[in-house]
mmCIF file as gemmi writes it, N, C-alpha and C atoms, coordinates in Angstrom:
data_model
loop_
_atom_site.group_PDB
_atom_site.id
_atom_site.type_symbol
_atom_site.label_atom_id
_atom_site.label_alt_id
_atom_site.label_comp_id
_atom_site.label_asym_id
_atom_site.label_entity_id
_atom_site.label_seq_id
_atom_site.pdbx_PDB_ins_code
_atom_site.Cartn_x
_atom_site.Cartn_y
_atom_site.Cartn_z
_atom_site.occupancy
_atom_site.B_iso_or_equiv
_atom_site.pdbx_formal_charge
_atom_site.auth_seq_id
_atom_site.auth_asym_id
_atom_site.pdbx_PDB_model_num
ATOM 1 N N . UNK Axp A 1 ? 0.842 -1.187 0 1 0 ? 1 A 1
ATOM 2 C CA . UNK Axp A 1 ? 0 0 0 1 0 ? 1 A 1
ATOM 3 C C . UNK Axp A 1 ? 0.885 1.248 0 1 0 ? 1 A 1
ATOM 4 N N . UNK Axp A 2 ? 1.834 1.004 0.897 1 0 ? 2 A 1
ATOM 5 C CA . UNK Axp A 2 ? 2.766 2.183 0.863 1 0 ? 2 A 1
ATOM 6 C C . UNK Axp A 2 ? 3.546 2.669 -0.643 1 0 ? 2 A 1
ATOM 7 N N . UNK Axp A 3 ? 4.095 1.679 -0.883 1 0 ? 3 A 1
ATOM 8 C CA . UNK Axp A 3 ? 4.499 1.585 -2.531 1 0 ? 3 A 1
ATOM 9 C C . UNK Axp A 3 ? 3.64 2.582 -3.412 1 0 ? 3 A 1
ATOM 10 N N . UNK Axp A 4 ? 1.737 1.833 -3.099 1 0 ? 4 A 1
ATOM 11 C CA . UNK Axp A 4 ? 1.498 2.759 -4.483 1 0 ? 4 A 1
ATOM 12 C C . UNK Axp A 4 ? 1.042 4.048 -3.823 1 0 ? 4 A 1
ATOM 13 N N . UNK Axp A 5 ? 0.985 4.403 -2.995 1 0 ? 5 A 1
ATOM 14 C CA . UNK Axp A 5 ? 0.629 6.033 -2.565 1 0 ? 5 A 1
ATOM 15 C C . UNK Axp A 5 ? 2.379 6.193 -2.862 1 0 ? 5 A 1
ATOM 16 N N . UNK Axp A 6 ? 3.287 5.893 -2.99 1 0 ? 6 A 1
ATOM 17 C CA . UNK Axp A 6 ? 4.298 6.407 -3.308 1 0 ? 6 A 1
ATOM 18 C C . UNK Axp A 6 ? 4.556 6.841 -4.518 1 0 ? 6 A 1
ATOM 19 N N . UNK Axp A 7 ? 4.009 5.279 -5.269 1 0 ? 7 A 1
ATOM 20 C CA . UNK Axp A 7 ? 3.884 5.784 -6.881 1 0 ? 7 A 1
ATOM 21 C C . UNK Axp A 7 ? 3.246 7.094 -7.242 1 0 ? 7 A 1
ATOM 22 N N . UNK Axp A 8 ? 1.918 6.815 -6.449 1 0 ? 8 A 1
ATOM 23 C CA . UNK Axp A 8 ? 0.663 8.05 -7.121 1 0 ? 8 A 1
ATOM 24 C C . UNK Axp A 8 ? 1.243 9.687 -6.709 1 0 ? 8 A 1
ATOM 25 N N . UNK Axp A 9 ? 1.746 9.211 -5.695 1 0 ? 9 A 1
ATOM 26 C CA . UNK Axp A 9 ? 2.417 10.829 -5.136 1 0 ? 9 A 1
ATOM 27 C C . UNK Axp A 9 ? 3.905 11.025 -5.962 1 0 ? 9 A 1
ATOM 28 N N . UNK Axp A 10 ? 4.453 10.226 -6.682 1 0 ? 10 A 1
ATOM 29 C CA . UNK Axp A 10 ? 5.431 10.515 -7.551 1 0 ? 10 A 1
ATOM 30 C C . UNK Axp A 10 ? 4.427 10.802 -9.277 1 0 ? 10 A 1
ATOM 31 N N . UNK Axp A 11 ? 3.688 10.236 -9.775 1 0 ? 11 A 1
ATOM 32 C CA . UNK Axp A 11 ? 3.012 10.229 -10.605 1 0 ? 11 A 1
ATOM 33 C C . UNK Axp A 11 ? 2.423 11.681 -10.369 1 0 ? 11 A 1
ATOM 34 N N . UNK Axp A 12 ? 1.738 11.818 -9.412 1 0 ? 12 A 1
ATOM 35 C CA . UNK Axp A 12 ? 1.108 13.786 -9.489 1 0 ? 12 A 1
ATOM 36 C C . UNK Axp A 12 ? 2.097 14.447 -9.611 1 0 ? 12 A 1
ATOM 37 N N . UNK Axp A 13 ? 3.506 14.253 -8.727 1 0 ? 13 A 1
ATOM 38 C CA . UNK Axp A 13 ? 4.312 15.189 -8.784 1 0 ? 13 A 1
ATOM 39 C C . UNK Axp A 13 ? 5.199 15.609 -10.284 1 0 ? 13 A 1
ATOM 40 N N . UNK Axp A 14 ? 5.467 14.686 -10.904 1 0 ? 14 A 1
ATOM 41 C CA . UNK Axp A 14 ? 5.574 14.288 -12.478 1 0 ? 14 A 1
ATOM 42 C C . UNK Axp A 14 ? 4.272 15.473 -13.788 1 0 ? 14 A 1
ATOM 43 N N . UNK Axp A 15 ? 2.957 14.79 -13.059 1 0 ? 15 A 1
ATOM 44 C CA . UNK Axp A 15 ? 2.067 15.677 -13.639 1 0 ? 15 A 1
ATOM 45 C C . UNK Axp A 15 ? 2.301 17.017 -13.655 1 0 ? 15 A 1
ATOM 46 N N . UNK Axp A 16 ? 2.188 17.558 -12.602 1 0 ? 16 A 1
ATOM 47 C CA . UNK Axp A 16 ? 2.322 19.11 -12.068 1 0 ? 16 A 1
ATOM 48 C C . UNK Axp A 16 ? 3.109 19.828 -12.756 1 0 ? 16 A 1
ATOM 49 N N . UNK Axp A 17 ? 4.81 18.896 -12.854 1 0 ? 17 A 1
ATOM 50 C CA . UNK Axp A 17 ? 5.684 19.356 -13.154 1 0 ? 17 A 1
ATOM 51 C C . UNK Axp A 17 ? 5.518 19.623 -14.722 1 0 ? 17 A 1
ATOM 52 N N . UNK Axp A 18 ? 4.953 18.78 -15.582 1 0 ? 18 A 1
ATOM 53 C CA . UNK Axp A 18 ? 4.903 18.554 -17.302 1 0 ? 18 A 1
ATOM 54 C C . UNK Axp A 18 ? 3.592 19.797 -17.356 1 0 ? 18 A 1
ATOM 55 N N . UNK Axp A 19 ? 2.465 20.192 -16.29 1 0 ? 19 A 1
ATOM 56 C CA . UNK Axp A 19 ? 1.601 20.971 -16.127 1 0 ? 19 A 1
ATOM 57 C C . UNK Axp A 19 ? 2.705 22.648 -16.462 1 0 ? 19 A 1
ATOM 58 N N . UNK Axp A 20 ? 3.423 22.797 -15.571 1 0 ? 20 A 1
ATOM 59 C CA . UNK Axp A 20 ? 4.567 23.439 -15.217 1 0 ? 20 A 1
ATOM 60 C C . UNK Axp A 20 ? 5.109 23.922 -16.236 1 0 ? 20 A 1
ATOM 61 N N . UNK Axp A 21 ? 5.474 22.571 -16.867 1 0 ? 21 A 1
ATOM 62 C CA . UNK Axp A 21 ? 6.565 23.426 -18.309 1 0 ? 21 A 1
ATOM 63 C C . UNK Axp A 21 ? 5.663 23.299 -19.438 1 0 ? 21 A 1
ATOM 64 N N . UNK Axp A 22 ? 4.419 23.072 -19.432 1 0 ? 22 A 1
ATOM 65 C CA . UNK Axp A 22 ? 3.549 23.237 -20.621 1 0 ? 22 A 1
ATOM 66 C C . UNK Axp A 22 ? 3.09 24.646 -20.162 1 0 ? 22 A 1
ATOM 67 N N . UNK Axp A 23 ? 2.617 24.87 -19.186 1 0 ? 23 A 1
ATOM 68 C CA . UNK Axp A 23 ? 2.708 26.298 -18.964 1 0 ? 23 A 1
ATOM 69 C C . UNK Axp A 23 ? 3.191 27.542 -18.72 1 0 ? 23 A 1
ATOM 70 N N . UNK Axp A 24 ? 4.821 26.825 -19.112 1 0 ? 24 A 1
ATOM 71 C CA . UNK Axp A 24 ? 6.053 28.158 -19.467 1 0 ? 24 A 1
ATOM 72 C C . UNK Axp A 24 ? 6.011 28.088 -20.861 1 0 ? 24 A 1
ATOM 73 N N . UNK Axp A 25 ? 6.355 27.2 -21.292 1 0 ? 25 A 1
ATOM 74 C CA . UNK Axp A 25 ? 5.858 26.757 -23.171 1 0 ? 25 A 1
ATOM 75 C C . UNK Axp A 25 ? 5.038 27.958 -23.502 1 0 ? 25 A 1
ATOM 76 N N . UNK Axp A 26 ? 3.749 27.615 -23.144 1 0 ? 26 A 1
ATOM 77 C CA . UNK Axp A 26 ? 2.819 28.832 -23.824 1 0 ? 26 A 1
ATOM 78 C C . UNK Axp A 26 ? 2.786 30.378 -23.695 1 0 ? 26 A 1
ATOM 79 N N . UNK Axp A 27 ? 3.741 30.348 -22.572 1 0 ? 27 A 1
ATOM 80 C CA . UNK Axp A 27 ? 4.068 31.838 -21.935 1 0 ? 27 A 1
ATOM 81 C C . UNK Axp A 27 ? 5.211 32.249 -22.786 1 0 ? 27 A 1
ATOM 82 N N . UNK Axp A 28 ? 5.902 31.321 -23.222 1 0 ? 28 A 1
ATOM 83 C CA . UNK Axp A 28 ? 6.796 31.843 -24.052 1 0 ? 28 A 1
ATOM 84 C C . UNK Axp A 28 ? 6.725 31.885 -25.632 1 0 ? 28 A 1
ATOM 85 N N . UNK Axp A 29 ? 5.834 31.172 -25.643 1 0 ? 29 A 1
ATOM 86 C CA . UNK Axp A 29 ? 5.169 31.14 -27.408 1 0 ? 29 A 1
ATOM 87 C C . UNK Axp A 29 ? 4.405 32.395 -27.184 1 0 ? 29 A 1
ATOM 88 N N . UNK Axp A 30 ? 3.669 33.07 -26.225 1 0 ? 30 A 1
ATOM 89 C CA . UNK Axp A 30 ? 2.888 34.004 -26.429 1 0 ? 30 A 1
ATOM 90 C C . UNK Axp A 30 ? 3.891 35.11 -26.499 1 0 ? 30 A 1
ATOM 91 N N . UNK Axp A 31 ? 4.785 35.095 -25.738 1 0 ? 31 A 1
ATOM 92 C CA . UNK Axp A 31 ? 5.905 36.478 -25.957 1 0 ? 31 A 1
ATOM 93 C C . UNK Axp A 31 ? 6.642 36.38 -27.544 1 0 ? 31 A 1
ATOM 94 N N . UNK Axp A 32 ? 6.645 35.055 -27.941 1 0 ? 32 A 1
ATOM 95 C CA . UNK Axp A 32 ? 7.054 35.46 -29.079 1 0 ? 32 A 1
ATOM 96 C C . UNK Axp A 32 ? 6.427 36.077 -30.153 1 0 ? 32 A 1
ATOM 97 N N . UNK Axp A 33 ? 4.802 35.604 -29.974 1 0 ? 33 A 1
ATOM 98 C CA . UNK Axp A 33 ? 3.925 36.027 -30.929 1 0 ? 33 A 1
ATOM 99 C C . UNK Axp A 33 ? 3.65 37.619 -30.922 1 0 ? 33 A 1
ATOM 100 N N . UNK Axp A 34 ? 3.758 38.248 -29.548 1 0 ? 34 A 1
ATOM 101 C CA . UNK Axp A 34 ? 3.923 39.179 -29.075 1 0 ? 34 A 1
ATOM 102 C C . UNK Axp A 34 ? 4.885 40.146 -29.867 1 0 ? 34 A 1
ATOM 103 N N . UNK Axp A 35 ? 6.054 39.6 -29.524 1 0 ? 35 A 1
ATOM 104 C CA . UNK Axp A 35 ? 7.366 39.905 -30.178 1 0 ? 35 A 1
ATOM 105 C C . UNK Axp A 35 ? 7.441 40.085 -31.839 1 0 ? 35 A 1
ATOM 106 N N . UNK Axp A 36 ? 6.686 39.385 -32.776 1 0 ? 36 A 1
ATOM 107 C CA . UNK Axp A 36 ? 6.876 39.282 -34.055 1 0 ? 36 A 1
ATOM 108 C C . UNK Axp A 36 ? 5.655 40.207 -34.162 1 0 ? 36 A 1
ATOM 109 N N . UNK Axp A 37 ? 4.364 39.988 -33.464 1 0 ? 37 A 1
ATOM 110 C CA . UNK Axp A 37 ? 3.213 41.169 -33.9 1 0 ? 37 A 1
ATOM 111 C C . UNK Axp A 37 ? 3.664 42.867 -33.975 1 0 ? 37 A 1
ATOM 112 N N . UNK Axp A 38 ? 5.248 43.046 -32.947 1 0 ? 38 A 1
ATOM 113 C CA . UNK Axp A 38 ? 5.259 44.548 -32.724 1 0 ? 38 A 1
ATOM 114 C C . UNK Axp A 38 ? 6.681 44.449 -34.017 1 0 ? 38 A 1
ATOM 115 N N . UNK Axp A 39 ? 7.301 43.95 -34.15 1 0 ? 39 A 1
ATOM 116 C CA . UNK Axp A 39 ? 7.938 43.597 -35.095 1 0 ? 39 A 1
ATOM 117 C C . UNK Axp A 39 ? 7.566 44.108 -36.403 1 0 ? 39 A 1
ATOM 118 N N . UNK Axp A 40 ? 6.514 43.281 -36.966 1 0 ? 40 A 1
ATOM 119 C CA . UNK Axp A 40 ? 5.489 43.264 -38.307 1 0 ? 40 A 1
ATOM 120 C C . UNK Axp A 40 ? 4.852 44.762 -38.225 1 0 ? 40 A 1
ATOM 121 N N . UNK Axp A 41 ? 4.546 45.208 -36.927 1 0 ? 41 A 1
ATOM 122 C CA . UNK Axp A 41 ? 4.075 46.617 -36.827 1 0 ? 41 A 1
ATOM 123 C C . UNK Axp A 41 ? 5.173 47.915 -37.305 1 0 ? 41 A 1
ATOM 124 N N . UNK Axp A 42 ? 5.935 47.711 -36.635 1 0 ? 42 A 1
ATOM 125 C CA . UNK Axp A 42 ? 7.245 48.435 -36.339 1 0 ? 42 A 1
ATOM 126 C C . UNK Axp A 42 ? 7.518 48.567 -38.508 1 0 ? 42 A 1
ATOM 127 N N . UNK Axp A 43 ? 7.535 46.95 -38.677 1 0 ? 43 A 1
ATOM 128 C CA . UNK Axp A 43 ? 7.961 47.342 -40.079 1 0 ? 43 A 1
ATOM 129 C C . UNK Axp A 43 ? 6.759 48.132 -40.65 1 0 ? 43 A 1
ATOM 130 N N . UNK Axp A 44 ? 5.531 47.867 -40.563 1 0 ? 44 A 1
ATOM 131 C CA . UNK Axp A 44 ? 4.516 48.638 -41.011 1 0 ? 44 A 1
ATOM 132 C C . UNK Axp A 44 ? 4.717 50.609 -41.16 1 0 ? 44 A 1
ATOM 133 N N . UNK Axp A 45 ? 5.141 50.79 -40.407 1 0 ? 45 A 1
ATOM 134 C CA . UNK Axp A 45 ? 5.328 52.174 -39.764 1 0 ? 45 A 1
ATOM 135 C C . UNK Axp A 45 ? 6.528 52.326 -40.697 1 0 ? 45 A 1
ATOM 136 N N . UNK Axp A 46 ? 7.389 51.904 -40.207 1 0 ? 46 A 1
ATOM 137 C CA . UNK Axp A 46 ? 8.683 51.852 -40.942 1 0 ? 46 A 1
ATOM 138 C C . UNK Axp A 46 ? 8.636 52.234 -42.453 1 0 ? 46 A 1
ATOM 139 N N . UNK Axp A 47 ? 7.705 51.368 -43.041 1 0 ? 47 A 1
ATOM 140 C CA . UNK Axp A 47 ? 7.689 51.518 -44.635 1 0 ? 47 A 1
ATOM 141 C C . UNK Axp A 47 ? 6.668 53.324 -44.821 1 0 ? 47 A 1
ATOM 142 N N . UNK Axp A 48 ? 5.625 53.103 -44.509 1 0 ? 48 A 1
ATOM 143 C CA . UNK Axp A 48 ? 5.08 54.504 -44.308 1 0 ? 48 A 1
ATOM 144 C C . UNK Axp A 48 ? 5.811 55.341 -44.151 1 0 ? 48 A 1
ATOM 145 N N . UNK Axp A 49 ? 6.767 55.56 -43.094 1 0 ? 49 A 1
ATOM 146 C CA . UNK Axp A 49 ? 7.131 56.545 -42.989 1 0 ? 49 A 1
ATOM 147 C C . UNK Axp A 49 ? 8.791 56.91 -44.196 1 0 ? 49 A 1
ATOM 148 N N . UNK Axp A 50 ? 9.258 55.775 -44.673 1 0 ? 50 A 1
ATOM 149 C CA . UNK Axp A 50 ? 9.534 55.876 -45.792 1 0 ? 50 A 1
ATOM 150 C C . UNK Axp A 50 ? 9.319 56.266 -47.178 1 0 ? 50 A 1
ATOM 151 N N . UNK Axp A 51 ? 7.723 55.761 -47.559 1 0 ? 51 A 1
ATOM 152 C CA . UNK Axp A 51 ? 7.163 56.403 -48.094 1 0 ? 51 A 1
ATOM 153 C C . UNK Axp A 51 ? 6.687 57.584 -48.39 1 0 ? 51 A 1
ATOM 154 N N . UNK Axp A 52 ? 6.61 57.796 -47.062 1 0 ? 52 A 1
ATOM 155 C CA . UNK Axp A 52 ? 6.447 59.507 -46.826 1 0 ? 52 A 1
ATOM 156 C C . UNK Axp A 52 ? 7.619 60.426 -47.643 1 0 ? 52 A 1
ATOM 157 N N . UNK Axp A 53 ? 8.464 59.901 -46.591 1 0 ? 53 A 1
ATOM 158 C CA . UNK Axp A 53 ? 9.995 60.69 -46.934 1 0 ? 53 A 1
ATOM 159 C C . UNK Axp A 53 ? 10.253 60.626 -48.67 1 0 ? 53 A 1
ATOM 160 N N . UNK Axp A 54 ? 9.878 59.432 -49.075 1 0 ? 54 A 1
ATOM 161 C CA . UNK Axp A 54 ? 9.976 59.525 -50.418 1 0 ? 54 A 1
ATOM 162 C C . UNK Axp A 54 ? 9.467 60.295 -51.621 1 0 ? 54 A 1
ATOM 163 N N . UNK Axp A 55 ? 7.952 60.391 -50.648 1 0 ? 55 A 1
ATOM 164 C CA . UNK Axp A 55 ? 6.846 61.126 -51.546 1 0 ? 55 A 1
ATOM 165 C C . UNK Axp A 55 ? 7.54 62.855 -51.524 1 0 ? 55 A 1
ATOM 166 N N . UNK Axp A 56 ? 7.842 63.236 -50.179 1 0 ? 56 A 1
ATOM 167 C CA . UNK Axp A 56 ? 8.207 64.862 -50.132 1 0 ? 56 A 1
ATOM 168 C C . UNK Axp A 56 ? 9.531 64.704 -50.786 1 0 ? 56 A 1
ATOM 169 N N . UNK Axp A 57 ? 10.753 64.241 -50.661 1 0 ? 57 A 1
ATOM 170 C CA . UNK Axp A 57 ? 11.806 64.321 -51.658 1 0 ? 57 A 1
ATOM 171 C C . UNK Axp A 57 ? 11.052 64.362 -53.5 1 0 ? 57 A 1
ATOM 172 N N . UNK Axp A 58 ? 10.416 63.649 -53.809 1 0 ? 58 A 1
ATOM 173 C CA . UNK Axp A 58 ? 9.963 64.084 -55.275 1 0 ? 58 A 1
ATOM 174 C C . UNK Axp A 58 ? 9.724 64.989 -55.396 1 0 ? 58 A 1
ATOM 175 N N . UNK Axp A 59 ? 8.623 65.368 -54.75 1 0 ? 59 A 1
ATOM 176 C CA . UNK Axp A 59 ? 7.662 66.705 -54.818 1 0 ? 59 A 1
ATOM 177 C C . UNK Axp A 59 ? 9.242 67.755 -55.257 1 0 ? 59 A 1
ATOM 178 N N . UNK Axp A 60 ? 9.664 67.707 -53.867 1 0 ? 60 A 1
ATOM 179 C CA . UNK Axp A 60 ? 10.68 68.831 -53.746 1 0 ? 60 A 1
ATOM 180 C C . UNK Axp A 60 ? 11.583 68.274 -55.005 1 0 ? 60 A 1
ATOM 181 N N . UNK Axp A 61 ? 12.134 67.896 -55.335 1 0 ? 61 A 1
ATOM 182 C CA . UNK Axp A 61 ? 12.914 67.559 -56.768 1 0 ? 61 A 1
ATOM 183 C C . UNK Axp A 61 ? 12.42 68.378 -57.996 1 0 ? 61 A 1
ATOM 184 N N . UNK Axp A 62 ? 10.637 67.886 -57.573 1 0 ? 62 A 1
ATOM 185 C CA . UNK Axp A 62 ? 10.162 68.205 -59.374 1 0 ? 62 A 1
ATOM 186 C C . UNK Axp A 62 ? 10.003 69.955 -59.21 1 0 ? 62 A 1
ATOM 187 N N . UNK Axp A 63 ? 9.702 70.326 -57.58 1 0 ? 63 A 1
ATOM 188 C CA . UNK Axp A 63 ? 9.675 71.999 -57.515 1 0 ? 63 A 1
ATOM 189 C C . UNK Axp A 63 ? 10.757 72.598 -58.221 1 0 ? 63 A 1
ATOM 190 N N . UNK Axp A 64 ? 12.273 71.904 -57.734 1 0 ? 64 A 1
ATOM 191 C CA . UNK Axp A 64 ? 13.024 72.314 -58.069 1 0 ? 64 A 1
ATOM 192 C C . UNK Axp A 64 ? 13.771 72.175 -59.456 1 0 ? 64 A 1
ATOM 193 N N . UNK Axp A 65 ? 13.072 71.134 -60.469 1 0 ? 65 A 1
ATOM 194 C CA . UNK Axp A 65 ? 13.068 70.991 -62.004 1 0 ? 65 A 1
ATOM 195 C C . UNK Axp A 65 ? 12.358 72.446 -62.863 1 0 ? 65 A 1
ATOM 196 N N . UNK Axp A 66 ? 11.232 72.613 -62.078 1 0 ? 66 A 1
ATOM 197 C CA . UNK Axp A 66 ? 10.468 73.5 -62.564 1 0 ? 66 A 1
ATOM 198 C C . UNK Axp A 66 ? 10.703 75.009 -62.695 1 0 ? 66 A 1
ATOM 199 N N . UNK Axp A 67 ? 11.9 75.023 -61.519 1 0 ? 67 A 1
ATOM 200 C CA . UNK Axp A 67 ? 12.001 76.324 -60.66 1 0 ? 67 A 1
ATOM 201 C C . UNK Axp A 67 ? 13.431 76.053 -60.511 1 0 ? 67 A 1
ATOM 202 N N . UNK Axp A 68 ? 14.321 76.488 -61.474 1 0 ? 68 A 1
ATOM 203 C CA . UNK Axp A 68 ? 15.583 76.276 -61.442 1 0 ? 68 A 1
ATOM 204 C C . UNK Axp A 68 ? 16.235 77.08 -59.974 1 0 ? 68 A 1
ATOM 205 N N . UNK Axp A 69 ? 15.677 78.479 -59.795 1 0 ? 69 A 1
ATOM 206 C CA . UNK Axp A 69 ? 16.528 79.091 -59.079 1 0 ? 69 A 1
ATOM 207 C C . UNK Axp A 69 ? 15.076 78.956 -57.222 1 0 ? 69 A 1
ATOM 208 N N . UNK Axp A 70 ? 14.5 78.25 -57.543 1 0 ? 70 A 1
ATOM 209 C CA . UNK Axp A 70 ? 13.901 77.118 -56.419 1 0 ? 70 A 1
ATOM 210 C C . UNK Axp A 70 ? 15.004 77.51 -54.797 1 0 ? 70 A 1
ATOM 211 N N . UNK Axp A 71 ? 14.344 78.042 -53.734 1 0 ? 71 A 1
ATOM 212 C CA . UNK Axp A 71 ? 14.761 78.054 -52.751 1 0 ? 71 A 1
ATOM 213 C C . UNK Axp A 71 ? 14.2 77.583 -51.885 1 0 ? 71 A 1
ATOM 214 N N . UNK Axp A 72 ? 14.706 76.903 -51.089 1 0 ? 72 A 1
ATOM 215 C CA . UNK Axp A 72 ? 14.258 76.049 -49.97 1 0 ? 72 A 1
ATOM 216 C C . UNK Axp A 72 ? 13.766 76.651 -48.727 1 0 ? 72 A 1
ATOM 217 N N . UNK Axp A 73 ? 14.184 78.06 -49.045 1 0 ? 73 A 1
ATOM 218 C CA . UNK Axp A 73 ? 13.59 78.705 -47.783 1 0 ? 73 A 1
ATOM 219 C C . UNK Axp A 73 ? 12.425 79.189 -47.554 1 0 ? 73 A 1
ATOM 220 N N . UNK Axp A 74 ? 11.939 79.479 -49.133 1 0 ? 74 A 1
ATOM 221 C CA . UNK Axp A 74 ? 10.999 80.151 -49.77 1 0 ? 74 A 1
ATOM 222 C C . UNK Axp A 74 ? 9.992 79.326 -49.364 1 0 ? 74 A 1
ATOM 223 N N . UNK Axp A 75 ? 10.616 78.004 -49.78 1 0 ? 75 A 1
ATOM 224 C CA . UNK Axp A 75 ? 9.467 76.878 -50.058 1 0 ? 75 A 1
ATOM 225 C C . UNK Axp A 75 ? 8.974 76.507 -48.524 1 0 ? 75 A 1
ATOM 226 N N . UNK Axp A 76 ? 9.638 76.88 -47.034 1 0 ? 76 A 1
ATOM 227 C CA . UNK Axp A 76 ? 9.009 76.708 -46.047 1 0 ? 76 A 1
ATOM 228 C C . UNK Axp A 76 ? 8.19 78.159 -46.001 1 0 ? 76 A 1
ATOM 229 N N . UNK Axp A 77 ? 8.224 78.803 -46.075 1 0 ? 77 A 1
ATOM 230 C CA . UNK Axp A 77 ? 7.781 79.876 -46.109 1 0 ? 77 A 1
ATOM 231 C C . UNK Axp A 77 ? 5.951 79.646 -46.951 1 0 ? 77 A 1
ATOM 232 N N . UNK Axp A 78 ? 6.108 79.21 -48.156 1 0 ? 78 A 1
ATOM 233 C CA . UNK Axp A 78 ? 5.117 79.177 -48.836 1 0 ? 78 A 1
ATOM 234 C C . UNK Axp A 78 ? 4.382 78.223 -48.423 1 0 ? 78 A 1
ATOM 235 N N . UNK Axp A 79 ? 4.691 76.997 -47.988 1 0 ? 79 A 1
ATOM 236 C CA . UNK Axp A 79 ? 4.331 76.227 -47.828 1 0 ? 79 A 1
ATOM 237 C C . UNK Axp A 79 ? 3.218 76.671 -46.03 1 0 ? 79 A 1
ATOM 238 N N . UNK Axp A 80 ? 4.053 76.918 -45.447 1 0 ? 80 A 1
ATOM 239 C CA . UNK Axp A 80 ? 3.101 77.55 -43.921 1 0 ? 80 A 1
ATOM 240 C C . UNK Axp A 80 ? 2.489 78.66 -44.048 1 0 ? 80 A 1
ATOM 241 N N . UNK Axp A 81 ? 2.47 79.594 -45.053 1 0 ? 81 A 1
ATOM 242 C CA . UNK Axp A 81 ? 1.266 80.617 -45.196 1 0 ? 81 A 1
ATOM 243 C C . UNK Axp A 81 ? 0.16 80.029 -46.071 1 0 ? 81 A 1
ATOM 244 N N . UNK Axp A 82 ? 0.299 78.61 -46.782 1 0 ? 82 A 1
ATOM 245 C CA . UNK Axp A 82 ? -1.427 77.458 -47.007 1 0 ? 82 A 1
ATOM 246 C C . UNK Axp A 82 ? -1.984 76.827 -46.078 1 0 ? 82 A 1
ATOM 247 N N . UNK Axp A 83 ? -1.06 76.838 -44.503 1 0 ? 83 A 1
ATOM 248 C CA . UNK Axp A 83 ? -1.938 76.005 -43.747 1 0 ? 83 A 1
ATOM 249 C C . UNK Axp A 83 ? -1.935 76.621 -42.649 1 0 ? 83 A 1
């Protein structure tokens, strides 16, 4: 009798433990998912705001195709007395 309450109390303790690291497992799969969602975000932003930068460098290029003698100072200037 002693034997198997020994077993069964080694057998729960076994359980608990596989309970234990199945439930660091998922804690750490969730930080990763975590981790790659701000990631995937981060690049999201990232490209936008590239885009951005890309879009105002043209603009300003083609001002300054148009407008050979084109000043940059002007152009803050003009640009904050439209908004």
């Amino acid at each position: 009798i002693l034997f198997a309450i020994n077993t069964q109390y080694g057998f729960t303790k076994r359980e608990k433990k596989r309970k234990e690291l199945r439930r660091a497992e998922q804690r750490r799969q969730e930080e990763v998912r975590r981790a790659e969602q701000c990631a995937a975000e981060f690049q999201r932003q990232l490209l936008v705001l590239t885009n951005s930068i890309a879009s105002i460098q043209a603009e300003s290029s083609s001002r300054r195709r148009r407008h050979p003698d084109y000043d940059e100072d002007e152009s803050d200037n003009d640009e904050s007395e439209d908004h």
